[in-house]
C-alpha positions as CSV (number, residue, x, y, z in Angstrom):
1,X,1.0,-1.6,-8.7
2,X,-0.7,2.0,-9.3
3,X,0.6,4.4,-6.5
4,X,-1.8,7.4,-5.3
5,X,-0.4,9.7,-3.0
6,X,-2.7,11.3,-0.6
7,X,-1.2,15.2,-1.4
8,X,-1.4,18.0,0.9
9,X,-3.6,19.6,-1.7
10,X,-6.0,16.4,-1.7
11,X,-6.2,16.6,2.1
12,X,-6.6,20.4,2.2
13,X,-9.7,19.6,0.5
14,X,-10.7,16.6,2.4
15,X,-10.9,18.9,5.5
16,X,-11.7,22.0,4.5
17,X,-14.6,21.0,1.6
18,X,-12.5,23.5,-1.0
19,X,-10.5,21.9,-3.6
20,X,-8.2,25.1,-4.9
21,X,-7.6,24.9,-8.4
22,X,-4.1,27.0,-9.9
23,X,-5.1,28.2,-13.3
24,X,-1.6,28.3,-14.6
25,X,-0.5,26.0,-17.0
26,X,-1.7,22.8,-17.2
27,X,-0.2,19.6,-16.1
28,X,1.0,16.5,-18.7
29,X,-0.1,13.1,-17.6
30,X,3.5,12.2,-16.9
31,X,3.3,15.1,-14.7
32,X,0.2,14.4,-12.9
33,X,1.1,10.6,-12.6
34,X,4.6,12.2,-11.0
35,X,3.0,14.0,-8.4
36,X,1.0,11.1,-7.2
37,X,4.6,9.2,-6.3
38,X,6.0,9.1,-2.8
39,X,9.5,9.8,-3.2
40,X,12.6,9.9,-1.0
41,X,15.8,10.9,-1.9
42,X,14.7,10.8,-5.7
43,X,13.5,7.3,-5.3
44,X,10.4,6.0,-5.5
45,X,8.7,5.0,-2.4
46,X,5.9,3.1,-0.3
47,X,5.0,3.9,3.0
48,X,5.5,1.3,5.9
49,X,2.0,2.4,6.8
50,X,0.6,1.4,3.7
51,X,2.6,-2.0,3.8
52,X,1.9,-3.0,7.3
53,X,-1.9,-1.8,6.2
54,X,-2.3,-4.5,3.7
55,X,-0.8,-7.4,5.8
56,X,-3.4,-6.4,8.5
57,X,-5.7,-6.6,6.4
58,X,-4.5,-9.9,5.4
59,X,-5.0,-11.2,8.6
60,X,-8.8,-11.3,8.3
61,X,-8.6,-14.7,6.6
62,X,-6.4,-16.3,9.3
63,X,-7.4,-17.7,13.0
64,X,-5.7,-18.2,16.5
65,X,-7.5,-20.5,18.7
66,X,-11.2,-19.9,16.8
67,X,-10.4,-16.1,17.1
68,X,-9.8,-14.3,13.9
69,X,-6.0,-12.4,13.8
70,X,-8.4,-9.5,12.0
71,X,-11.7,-8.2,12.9
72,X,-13.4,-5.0,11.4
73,X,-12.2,-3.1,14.6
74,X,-9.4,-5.3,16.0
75,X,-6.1,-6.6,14.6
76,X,-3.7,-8.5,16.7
77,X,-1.0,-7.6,14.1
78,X,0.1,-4.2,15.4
79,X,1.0,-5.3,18.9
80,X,3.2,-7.9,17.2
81,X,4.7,-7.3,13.9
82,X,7.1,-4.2,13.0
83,X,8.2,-3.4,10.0
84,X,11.4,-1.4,10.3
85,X,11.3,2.1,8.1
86,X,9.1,4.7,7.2
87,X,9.3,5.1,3.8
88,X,10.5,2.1,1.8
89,X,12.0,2.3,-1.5
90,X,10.8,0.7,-4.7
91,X,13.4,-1.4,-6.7
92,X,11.9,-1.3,-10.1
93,X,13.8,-0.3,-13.8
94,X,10.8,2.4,-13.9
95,X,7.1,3.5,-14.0
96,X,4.3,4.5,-17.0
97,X,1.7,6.6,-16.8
98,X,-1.8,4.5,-16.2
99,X,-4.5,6.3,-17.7
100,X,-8.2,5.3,-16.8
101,X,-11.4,7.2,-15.6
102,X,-12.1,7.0,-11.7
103,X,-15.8,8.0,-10.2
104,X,-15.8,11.2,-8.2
105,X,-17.4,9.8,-5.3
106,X,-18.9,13.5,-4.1
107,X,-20.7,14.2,-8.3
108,X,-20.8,10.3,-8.7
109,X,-19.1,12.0,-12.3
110,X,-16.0,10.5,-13.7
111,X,-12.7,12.1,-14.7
112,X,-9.7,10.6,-17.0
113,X,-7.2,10.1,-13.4
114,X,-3.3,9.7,-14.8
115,X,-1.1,7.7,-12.1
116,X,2.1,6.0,-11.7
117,X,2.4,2.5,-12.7
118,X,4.8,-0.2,-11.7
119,X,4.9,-3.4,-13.7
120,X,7.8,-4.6,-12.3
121,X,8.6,-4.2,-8.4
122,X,10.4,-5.3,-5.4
123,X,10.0,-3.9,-1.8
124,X,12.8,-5.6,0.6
125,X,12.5,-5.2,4.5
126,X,13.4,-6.3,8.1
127,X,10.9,-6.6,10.3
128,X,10.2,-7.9,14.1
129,X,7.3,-10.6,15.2
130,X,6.7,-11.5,18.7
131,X,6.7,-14.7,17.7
132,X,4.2,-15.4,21.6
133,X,1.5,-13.8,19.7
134,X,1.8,-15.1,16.0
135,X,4.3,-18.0,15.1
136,X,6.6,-17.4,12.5
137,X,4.7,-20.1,9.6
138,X,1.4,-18.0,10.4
139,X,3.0,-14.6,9.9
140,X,3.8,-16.1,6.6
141,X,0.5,-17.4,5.6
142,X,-1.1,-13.9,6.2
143,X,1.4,-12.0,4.4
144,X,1.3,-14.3,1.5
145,X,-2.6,-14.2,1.7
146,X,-2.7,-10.5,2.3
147,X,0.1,-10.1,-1.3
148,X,-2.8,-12.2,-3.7
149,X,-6.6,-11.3,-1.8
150,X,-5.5,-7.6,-0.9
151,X,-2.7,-5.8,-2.5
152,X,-0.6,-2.4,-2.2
153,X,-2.0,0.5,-4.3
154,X,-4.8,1.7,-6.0
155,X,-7.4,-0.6,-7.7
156,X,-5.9,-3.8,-5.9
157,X,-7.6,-7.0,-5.6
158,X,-9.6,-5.6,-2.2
159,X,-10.9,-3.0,-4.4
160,X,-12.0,-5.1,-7.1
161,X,-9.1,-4.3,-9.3
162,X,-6.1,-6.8,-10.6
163,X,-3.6,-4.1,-9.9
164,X,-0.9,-4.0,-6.4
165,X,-0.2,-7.7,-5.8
166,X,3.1,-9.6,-4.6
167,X,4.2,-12.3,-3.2
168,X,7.8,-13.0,-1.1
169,X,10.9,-13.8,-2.7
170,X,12.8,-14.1,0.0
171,X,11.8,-15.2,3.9
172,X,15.1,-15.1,6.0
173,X,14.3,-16.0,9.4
174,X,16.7,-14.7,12.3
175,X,16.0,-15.7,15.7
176,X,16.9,-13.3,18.9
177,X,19.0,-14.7,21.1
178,X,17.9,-14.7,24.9
């Protein structure tokens, strides 16, 4: 998985059309890969956002009564499935630097981009399902769909790149007493 965090420097830019640029020294690539992490408490992190994203998005290849659980404006997912956290932490013995040049979508130019890699990772979460909307072996389907056909990261399978999937190791099922 290659991690990209969207900084408040990258967003100043997105909304204000000014990229600022400090001339001091410049970064290493281990540095420039660091600062694209999401960290907590020192630990490496990924965003329950980003998480329930990608199962979402998984749910475009899945079906309730001839309706698909995923449309381009739509999800039935949301109303449904909670993931509990915001920020979830990354059990992994560490990260490298991934060096490759990206596109500058603005100049259409390419740059040399460094970001962190993970080779080896494990997210671990609870989360709720309404099980009235989406059945428990569904949910499943869609997050195991959404883990190999679209990924967590940068250059993931749903943007034509092999990085970002998983798959579940563990699927403990708790049921809510009435």
């Amino acid at each position: 998985m290659i991690c990209n965090k969207f900084t408040d420097k990258a967003a100043l830019a997105a909304t204000t059309g000014v990229s600022s640029n400090n001339r001091g020294e410049p970064l290493t690539p281990h540095e420039q890969a660091e600062e694209k992490l999401y960290m907590e408490k020192k630990k490496a992190c990924i965003p329950q956002p980003n998480i329930l994203a990608s199962i979402i998005e998984g749910g475009r290849f899945h079906k309730i009564k001839n309706r698909s659980v995923t449309t381009m404006q739509k999800s039935m997912i949301p109303s449904c499935f909670d993931i509990k956290g915001i920020m979830l932490p990354i059990k992994t013995k560490g990260w490298e630097v991934d060096e490759r040049p990206v596109r500058i979508p603005a100049t259409g130019g390419r740059i040399l981009a460094y970001r962190p890699k993970f080779n080896d990772w494990q997210l671990e979460f609870d989360a709720t399902l309404d099980t009235d909307i989406i059945s428990v072996n569904l949910m499943r389907e869609i997050i195991d769909d959404a883990g190999k056909r679209i990924g967590l990261g940068d250059y993931r399978p749903d943007r034509k790149g092999p990085f970002g999937k998983y798959k579940v190791n563990k699927w403990q099922v708790k049921r809510k007493r009435s």
